[in-house]
C-alpha positions in Angstrom: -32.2 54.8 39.9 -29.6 53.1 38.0 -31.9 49.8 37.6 -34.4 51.5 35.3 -31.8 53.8 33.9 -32.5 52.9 30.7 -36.5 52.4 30.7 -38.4 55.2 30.0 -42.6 55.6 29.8 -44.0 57.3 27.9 -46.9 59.9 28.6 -49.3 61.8 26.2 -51.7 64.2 26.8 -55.1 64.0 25.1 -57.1 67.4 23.8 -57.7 68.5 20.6 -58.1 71.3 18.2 -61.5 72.6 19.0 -60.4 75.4 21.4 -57.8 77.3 19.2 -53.9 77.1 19.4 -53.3 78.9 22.5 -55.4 76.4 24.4 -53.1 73.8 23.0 -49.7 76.3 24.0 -51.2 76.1 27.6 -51.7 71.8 27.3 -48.9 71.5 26.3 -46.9 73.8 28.6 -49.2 72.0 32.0 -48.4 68.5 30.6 -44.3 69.3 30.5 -44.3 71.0 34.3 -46.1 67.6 35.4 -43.9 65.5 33.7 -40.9 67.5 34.9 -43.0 67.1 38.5 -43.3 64.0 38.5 -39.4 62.9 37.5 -37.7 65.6 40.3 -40.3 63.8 43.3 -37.5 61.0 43.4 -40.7 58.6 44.3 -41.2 57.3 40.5 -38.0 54.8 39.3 -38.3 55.2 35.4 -38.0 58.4 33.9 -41.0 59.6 32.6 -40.6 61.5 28.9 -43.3 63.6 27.4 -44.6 62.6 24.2 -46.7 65.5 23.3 -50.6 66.4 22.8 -52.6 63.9 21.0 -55.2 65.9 18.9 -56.7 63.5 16.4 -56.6 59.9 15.9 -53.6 60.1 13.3 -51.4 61.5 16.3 -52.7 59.1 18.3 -51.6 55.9 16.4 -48.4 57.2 15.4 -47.6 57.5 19.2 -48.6 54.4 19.9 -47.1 52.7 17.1 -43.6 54.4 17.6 -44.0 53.1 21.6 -44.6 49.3 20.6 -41.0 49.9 18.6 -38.6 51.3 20.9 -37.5 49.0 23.9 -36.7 52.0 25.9 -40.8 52.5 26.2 -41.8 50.0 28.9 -45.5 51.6 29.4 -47.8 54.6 28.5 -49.6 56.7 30.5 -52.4 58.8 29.5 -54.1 61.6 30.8 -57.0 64.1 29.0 -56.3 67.4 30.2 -59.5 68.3 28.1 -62.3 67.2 26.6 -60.8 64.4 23.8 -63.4 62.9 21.4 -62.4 58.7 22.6 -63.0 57.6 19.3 -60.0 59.4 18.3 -58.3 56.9 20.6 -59.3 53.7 19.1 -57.0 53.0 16.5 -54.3 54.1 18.7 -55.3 51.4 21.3 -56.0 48.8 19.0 -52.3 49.0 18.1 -51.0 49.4 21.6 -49.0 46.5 22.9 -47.5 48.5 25.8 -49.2 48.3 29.4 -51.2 51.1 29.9 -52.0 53.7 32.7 -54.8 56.1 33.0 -54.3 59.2 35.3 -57.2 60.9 36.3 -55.7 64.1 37.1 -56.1 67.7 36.9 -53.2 70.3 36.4 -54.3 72.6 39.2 -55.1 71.2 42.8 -58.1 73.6 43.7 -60.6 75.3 41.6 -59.9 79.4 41.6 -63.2 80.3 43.1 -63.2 83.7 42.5 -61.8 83.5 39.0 -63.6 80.5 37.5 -65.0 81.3 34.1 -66.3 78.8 31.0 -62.4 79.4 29.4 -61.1 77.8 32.6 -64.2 75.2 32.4 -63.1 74.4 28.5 -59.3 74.6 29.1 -59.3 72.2 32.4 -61.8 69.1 31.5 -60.2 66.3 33.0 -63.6 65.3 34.3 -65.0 65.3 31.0 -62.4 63.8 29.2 -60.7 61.2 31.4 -64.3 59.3 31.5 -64.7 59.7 27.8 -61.2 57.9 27.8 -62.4 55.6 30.2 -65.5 54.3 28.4 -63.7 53.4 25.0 -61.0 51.7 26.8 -64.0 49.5 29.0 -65.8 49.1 25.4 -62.3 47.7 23.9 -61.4 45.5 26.7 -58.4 47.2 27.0 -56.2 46.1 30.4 -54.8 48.8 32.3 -54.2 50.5 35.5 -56.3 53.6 36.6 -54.7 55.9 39.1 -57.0 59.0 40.6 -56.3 61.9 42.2 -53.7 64.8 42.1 -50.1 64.6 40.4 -48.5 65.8 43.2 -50.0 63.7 45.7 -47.7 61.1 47.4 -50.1 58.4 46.7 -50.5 59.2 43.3 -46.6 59.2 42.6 -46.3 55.9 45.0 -49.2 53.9 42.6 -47.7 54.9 39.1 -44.7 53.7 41.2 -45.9 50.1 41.6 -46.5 49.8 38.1 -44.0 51.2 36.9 -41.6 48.8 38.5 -44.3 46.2 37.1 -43.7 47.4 33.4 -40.3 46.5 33.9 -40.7 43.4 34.8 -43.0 42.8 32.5 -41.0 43.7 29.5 -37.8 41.8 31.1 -40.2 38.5 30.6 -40.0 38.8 27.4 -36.4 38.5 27.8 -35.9 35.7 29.7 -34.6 32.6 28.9 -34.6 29.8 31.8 -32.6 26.7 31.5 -33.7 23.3 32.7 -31.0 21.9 34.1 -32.8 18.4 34.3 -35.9 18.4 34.3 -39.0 18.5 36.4 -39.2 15.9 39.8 -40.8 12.7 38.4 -44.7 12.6 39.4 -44.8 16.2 40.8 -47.5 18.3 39.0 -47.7 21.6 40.6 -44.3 22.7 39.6 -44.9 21.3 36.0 -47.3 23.0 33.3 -47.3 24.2 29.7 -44.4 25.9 28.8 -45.6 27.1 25.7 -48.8 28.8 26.6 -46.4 30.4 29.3 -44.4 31.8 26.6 -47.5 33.2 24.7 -49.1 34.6 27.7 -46.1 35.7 29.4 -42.8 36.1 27.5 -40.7 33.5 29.6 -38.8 31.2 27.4 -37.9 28.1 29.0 -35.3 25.4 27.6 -33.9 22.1 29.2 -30.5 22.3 29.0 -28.4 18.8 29.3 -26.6 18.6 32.6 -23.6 16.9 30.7 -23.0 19.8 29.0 -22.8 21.5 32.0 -20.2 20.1 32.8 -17.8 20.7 30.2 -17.9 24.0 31.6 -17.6 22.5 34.9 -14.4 20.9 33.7 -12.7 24.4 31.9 -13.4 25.4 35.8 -9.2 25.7 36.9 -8.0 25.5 40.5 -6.9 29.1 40.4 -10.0 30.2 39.4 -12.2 28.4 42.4 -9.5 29.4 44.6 -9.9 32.8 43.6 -13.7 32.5 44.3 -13.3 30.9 47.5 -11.1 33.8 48.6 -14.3 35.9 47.9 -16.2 33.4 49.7 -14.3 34.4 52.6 -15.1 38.2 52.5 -18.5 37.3 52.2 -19.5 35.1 55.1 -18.5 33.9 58.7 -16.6 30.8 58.0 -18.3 27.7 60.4 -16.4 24.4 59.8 -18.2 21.7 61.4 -18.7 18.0 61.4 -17.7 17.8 58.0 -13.5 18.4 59.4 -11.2 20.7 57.7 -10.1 19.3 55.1 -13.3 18.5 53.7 -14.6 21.4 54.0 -12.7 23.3 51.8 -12.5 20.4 49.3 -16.3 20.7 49.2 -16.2 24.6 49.1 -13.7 24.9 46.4 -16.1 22.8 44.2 -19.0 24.0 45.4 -16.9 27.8 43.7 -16.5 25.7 40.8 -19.9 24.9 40.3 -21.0 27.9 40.6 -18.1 29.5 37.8 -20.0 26.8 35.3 -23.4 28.2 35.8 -22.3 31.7 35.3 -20.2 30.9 32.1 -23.5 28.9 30.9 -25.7 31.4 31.8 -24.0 34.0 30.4 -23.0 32.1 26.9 -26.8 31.1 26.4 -28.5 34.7 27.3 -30.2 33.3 30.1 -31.2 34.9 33.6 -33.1 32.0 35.0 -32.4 28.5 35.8 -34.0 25.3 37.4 -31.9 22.3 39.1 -32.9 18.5 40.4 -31.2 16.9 42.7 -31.3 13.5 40.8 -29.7 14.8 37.8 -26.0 16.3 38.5 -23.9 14.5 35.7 -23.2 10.8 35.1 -20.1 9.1 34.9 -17.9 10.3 31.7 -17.0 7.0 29.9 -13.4 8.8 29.3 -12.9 10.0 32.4 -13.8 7.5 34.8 -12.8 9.5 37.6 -14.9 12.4 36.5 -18.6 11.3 37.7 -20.4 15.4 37.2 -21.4 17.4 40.4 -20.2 15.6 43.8 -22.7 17.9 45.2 -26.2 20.1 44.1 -24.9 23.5 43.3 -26.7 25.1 46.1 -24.1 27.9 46.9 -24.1 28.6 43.3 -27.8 28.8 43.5 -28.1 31.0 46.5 -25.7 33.4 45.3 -26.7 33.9 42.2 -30.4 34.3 43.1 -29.2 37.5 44.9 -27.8 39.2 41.5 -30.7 38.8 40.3 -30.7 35.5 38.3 -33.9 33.2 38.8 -34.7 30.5 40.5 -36.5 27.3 40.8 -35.8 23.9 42.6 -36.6 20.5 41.2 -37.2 21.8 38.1 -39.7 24.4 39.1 -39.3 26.2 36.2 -42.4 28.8 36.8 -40.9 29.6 40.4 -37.8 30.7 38.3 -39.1 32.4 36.2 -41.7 34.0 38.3 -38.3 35.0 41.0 -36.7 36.8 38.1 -39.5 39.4 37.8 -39.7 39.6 41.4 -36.5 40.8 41.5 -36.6 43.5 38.7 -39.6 45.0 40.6 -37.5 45.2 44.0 -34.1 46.3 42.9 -33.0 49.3 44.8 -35.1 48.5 47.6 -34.2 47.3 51.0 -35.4 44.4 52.5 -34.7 41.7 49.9 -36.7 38.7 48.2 -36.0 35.0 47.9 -37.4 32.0 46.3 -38.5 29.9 49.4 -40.6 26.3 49.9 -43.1 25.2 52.8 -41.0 22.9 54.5 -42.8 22.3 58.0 -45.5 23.6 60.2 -44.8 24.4 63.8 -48.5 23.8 65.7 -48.2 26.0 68.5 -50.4 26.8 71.3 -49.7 30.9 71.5 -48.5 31.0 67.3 -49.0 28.9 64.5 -46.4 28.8 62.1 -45.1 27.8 58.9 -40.8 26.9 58.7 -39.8 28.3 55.6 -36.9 27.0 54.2 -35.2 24.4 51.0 -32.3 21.8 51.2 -29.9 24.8 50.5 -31.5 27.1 47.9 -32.4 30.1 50.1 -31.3 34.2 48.8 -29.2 35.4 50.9 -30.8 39.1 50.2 -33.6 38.2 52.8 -30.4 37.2 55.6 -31.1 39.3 59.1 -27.4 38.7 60.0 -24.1 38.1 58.1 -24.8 34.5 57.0 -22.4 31.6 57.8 -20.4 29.2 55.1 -21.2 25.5 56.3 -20.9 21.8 54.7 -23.2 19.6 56.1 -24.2 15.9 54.7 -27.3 16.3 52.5 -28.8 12.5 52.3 -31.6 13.1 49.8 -30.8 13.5 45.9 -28.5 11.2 43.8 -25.3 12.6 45.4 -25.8 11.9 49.3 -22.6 14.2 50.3 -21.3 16.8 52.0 -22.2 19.9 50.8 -21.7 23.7 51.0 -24.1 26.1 51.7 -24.7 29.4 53.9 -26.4 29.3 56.8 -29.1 32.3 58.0 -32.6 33.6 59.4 -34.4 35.7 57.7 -35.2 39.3 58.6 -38.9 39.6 60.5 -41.4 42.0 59.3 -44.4 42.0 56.5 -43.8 40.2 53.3 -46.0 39.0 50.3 -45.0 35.6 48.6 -46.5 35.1 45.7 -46.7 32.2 42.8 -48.1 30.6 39.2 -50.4 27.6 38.9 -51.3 26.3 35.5 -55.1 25.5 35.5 -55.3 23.8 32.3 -57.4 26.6 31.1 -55.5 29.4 31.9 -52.4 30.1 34.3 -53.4 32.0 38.0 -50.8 34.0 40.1 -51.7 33.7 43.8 -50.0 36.3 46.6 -50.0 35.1 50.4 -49.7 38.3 52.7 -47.5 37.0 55.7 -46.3 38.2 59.0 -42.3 36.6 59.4 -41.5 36.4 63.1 -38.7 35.5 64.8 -38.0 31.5 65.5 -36.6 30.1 68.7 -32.9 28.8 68.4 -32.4 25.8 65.8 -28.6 25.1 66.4 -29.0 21.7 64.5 -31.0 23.2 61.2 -28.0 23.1 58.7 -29.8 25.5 56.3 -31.2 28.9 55.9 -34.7 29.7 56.9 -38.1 31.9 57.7 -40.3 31.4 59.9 -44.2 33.0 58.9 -48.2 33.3 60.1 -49.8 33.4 56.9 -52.9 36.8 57.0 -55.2 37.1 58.6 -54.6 33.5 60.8 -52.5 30.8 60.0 -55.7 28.4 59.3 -57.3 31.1 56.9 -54.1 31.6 54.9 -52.8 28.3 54.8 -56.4 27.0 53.8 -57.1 29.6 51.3 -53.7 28.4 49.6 -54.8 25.1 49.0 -58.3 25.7 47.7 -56.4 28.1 45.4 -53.8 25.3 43.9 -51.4 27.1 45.3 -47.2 25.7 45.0 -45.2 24.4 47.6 -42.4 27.0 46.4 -42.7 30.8 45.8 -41.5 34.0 45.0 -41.3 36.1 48.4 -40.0 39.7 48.9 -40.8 41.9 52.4 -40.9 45.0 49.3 -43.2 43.4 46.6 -46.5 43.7 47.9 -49.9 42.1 46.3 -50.4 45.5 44.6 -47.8 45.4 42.5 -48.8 41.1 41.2 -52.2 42.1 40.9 -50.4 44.7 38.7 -48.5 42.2 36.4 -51.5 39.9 36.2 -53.8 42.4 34.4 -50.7 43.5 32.3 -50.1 40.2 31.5 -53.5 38.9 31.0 -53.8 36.0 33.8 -56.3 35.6 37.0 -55.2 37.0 40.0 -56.4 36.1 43.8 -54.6 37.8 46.4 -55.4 36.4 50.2 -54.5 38.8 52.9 -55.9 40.4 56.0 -59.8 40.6 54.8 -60.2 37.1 53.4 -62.4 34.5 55.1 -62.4 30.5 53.5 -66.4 31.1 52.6 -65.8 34.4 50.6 -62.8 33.0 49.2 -64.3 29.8 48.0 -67.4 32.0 46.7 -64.7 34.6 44.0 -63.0 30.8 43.1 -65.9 29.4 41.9 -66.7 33.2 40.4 -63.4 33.0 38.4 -64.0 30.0 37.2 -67.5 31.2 35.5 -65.6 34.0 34.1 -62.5 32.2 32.8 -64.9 29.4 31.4 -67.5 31.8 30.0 -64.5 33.6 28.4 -62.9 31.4 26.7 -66.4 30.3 25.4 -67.1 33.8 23.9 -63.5 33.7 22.3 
């Protein structure tokens, strides 16, 4: 898959010497036709690449050593195809600052009954040593993700999968740079936190970025240039002129292309590939230029469209939401049903279906769209500019989706995933924005409920593709509590693993 093409993990075999050279011909030659396997099932996105047999704890190290250096190496996985001593293992994972995977595999599927003898029993102890493995790994603390059962099971290829679209999100965090343009809505403190234990805990660098030097790029913007843009514009969508008349409408359109030719330049000039906006900060007046007064409109076109290539995405300064949207979107390139960043807007109290409107003033990815979306200006009366402004219009696709989002608890930072159900609304001929429409699992009132008693955000991360698997996933990669409500939860169990967590994360960081 042409996203990943460049990733690669990294597996090693563990054995060691104790059973001659041949025995170590054979490990060697089993580990290469599972690795070749597992790259020619299609099911696995990053190319797996062979590392060798790890004999003795000088092997070991190197391997690890040379994986924390090269950026192609985005995880490890391990497997013992026989017995290896784990203490062997522990300067190796001391060093390790790769995520890790443990198969617990076997090389052949089925014992040969009528030909088992102790040379088969020495050769094939994956029983043996994958729990050896196991135990040093549960002695050191070490996070990681333990898969069972055969290599050429579906399920086996499908978990290794998950994480290893995880690893690559994981090690594109450490890439990111978000820009603050503005910053956070006064007074609101879920969207707010510590941006520099996010950093340390999980790679995302996040900067304000002045909004008047935004537009300086906003002013290099020529008409040739947005016109070209708006031509594209055209391709793209159904064009719906409204109340807003003709002429305004493409007036607000073309800069609405020019806006979003700014962000790209800036984005692009700074290394970043995730960025916030707030509707009360969009330029002031230029003392040079009095004509020149910044945006006449939030970039929300800009924002919508660029959330769909990938770049992240947070309102009012939601910088986590941004941040967290980027990674979202690493793990679900190439697949099929899209993700967006989305807000709980309104609740529809229904007698046959409670629901929950998802939606934002404009800032919805288009990637989630059931139908071709529609290119709109409508007047947005909220925000320092109270203008006509360009948008597209849609409803989302129906089906199962996950959304999922980052708190900051003071003493540590908790991801929380929300399975939902998106079902199709009635007609809202007057909503002037893009929108889903959800029951939160396993009833509205348990999911919605749970979500508050978890501090849960107002905005997330969703994607029909990214399931809870793959955040509960990044979490232990990353080092952060996860809580996942879905199909099984009820409010009294859910309350009863919050207050657990909060023993653990308090009794944690009391031992550290």
């Amino acid at each position: 898959m042409k996203a990943f093409e460049n990733l690669e993990l990294w597996w090693i075999t563990g054995a060691q010497l104790l059973y001659g050279g041949e025995t170590v011909k054979i490990v060697d030659g089993h580990s290469q036709e599972m690795v070749d396997g597992l790259n020619a099932s299609g099911i696995i996105p990053i190319k797996v690449v062979y590392k060798g047999t790890a004999n003795s704890s000088v092997e070991v190290e190197a391997i690890m050593k040379a994986a924390n250096n090269d950026e192609k190496c985005v995880g490890i996985i391990t497997w013992m195809h026989t017995f290896s001593p784990a203490k062997m293992w522990i300067k190796g994972l001391q060093a390790l600052q790769k995520p890790l995977l443990h198969l617990h595999t076997q090389y052949n599927a089925e014992l040969p009954w009528d030909s088992i003898d102790m040379d088969f029993m020495n050769l094939n102890q994956s029983a043996h040593g994958d729990i050896e493995f196991g135990h040093i790994c549960s002695r050191m603390r070490v996070p990681r993700k333990v898969v069972v059962g055969h290599w050429k099971s579906a399920e086996v290829q499908r978990q290794i999968a998950v994480w290893a679209r995880v690893t690559a999100a994981v090690a594109d965090a450490h890439n990111v740079r978000c820009l603050m343009f503005g910053l956070n809505m006064n007074n609101v403190a879920v969207t707010d936190g510590d941006r520099v234990e996010f950093e340390q805990r999980l790679g995302y660098h996040v900067d304000y970025y002045p909004v008047s030097s935004l537009m300086e790029y906003w002013k290099q913007v020529s008409d040739e240039e947005a016109d070209a843009l708006v031509e594209e514009y055209k391709k793209c969508y159904t064009i719906k002129i409204d109340e807003s008349g003709e002429e305004v409408y493409w007036e607000k359109v073309r800069h609405a292309a020019k806006a979003e030719i700014a962000l790209r330049r800036v984005l692009k000039e700074e290394g970043a590939t995730a960025f916030t906006t707030n509707f009360d900060d969009l330029g002031e007046a230029d003392i040079k230029d009095p004509n020149f007064i910044g945006f006449d409109q939030i970039p929300g076109l800009a924002s919508q469209r660029l959330m769909a290539e990938g770049i992240g995405f947070g309102a009012e300064g939601d910088w986590k939401t941004a941040c967290l949207y980027r990674s979202l979107w690493v793990m679900n390139q190439g697949m099929e049903k899209g993700c967006s960043f989305l807000e709980d807007y309104t609740l529809n109290f229904a007698s046959d279906c409670t629901s929950s409107l998802q939606s934002h003033m404009l800032e919805v990815c288009p990637l989630i769209s059931v139908d071709k979306p529609t290119l709109e200006v409508h007047f947005l009366g909220i925000g320092i500019r109270k203008e006509q402004t360009a948008r597209i219009v849609f409803t989302s696709k129906t089906g199962s989706g996950c959304k999922a989002t980052v708190v900051d608890l003071g003493n540590r930072f908790r991801l929380i995933t929300s399975d939902v159900e998106c079902i199709e609304p009635k007609p809202m001929p007057k909503l002037p924005v893009a929108s889903a429409l959800w029951v939160p699992q396993p009833t509205f009132e348990i999911g919605a409920g749970a979500w508050i008693l978890a501090g849960g955000t107002h905005h997330s991360a969703f994607s029909y593709d990214i399931t809870s698997e793959y955040w509960e996933d990044f979490a232990e990669i990353t080092g952060i509590e996860f809580i996942s409500i879905n199909k099984d939860t009820t409010i009294s169990g859910f309350k009863q693993q919050l207050r657990n967590n909060e023993v653990y994360y308090m009794l944690n960081k009391s031992l550290k």
